[in-house]
N, C-alpha and C positions, 0 to 999 in steps of 0.2 A: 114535850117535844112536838110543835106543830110546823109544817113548811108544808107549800104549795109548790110545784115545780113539774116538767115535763120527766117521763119514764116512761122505760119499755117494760111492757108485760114478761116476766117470764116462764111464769107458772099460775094456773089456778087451780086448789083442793078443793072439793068438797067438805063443808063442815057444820056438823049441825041440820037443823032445818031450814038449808035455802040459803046458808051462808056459804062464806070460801075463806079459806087461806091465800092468800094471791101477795107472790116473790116479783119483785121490782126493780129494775136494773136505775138508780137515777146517777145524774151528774155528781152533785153533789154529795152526796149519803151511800154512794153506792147499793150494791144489794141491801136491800130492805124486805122485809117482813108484816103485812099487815089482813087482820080479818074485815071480809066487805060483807058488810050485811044486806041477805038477797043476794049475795055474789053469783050464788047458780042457777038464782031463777030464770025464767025467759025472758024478762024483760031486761036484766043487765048482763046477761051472758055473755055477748056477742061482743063488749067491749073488755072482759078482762083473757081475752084470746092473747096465747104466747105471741108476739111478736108487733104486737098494738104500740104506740107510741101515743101514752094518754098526759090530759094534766093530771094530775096526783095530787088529791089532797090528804095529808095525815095528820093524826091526832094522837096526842099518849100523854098521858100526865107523868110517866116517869122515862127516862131515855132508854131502857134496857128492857121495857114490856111490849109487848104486843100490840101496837095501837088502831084504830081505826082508820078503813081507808074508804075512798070514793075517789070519783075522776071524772072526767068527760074524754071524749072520742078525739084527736088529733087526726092521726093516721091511720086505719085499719090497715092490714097485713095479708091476714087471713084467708079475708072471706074474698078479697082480691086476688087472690091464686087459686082458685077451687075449680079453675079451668087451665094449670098449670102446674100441675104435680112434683115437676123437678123443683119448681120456684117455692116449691109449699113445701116441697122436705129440706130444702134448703132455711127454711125462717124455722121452721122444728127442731131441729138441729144446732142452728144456732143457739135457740131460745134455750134450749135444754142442755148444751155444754156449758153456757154462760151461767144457769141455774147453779149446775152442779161444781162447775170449776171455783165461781169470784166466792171470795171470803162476804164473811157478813161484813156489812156496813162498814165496807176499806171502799172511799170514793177512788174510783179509776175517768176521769174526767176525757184525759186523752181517750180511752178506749169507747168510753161513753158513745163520741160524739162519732166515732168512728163506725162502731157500732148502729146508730140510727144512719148516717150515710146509707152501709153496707143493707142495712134491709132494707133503704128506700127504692138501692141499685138493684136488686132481688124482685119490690115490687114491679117496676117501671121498663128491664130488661126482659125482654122475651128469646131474641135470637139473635146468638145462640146464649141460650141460660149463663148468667154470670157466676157460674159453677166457682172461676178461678179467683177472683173477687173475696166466694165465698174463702178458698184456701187459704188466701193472704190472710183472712180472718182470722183465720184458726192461728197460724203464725203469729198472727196478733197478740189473740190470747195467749198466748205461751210466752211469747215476748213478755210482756204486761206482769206474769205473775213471778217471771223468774228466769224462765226458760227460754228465751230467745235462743234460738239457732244463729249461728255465726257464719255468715254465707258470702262472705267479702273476698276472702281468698283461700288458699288450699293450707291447711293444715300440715302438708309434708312439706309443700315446697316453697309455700308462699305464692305464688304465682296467683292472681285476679285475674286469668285467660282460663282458657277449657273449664271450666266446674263444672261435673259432670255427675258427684256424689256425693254424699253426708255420710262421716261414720254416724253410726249408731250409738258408739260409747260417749260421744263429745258432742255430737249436734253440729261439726262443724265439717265445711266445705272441704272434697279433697280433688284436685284437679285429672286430669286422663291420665297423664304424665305420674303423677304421684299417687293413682291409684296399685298399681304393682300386682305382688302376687295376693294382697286383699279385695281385690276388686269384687270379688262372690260374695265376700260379707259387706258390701256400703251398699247403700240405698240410691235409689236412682235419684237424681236432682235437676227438676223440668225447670226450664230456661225462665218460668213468669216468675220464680220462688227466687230468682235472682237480683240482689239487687240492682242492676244494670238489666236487667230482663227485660224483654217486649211479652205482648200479647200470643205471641205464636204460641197456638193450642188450644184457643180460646173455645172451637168447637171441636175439638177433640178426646172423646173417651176414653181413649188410652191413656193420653197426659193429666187428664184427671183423678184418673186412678191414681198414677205417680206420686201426684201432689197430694192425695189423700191417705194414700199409700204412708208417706214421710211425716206427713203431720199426726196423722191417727195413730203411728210410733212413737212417735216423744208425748203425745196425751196420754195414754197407754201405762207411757214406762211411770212421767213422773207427777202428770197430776190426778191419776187415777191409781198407777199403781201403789205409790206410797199411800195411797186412806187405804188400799185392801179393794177399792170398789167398782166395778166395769164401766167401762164406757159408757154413756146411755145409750140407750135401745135405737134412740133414734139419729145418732149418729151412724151405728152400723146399719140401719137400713137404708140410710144414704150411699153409703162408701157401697152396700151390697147393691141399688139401683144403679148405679154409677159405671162398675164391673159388667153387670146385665149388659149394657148397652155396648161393651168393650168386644171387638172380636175376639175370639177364640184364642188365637195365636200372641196377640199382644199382652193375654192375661199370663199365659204358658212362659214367655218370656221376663216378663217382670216376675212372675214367681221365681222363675230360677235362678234372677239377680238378688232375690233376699234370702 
């Protein structure tokens, strides 16, 4: 099994002496697997950084083994945020739910391409941080693997006006009107997660918590909680910088709606 092709970085192991383990998001082949020799040296380190958009070359003489990889530099990510924190936990995050979420070697092509979009929007966007970009992301993946949220109309009444919430049990839209005497147990649902949604929020703390708040529930429940395994680390230190930045009172409120 040999192909050349473009891939996002989105893990590298140490292994060995000076080798790596380095996970691969590509178009075609999807997540992939392969060891780079020297991977952790100093002299190729810098390009198998999570969130790099490299050419990829693999090698394996049988399709199920562990083959050899190399690449050259496309995009760096990385080391182009290292004077913008929100923008660097945002490509971390990614890099590492895409890790843990995609099956081996199942191509997701749409996600793919969406995917490199989203972290070029991440590099290239400064003000205000494409935080909400990032959220649809996450919506993404969940969509992608099963899980799409259903956010078109209300679940009690049908109505496509006021959406306001998501149960929790169904993923799906419930409107003001049809929220009733459950309204304490749905989830709050910001106007960009909508699909008629505008940007309104876009530099807002509070609505990013919402949206991270909604999404980091269904990754939670069904593609972390079904393997047994926590979210990554570096997801929740996203959604926990995100809150930081939240006043006081906006956090005290959305706690009490969930």
């Amino acid at each position: 099994m040999n192909f050349e092709c473009a891939a996002i970085v989105l893990s590298a192991r140490r292994y060995g002496e000076g080798g790596a383990v380095v996970h691969l998001f590509t178009e075609e082949y999807g997540r992939i697997a392969g060891l780079v020799r020297g991977g952790s040296s100093r002299r190729q380190a810098a390009l198998w950084q999570p969130g790099n958009l490299i050419l990829a070359r693999y090698t394996a003489r049988l399709a199920d083994q562990l083959g050899q990889l190399g690449g050259e530099m496309v995009q760096e990510t990385a080391v182009r945020l290292l004077d913008r924190p929100l923008q660097l936990a945002l490509v971390q995050s990614a890099a590492e739910l895409a890790d843990a979420a995609l099956p081996d070697r199942e191509p997701h092509p749409d996600f793919f391409l969406r995917t490199v979009r989203d972290l070029t929007a991440f590099c290239v966007l400064s003000d205000p941080a494409p935080v909400i970009d990032y959220i649809r992301w996450e919506a993404a993946l969940l969509a992608t693997l099963g899980y799409g949220l259903t956010l078109d109309c209300c679940a009690v009444t049908g109505d496509r006006e006021n959406l306001r919430y998501v149960s929790p049990r169904t993923g799906r839209a419930v409107s003001e009107s049809g929220a009733g005497q459950w309204i304490d147990r749905l989830l709050p649902l910001p106007d960009y997660l909508r699909p008629d949604g505008n940007d309104d929020g876009a530099d807002n703390p509070a609505l990013w918590a919402q949206g991270l708040s909604l999404t980091g529930y269904f990754l939670s429940r069904h593609l972390f909680g079904t393997r047994h395994r926590p979210v990554p680390a570096s997801r929740e230190r996203l959604e926990a910088r995100i809150r930081a930045m939240c006043p006081v009172s906006a956090i005290s409120h959305e706690d009490s709606a969930l």
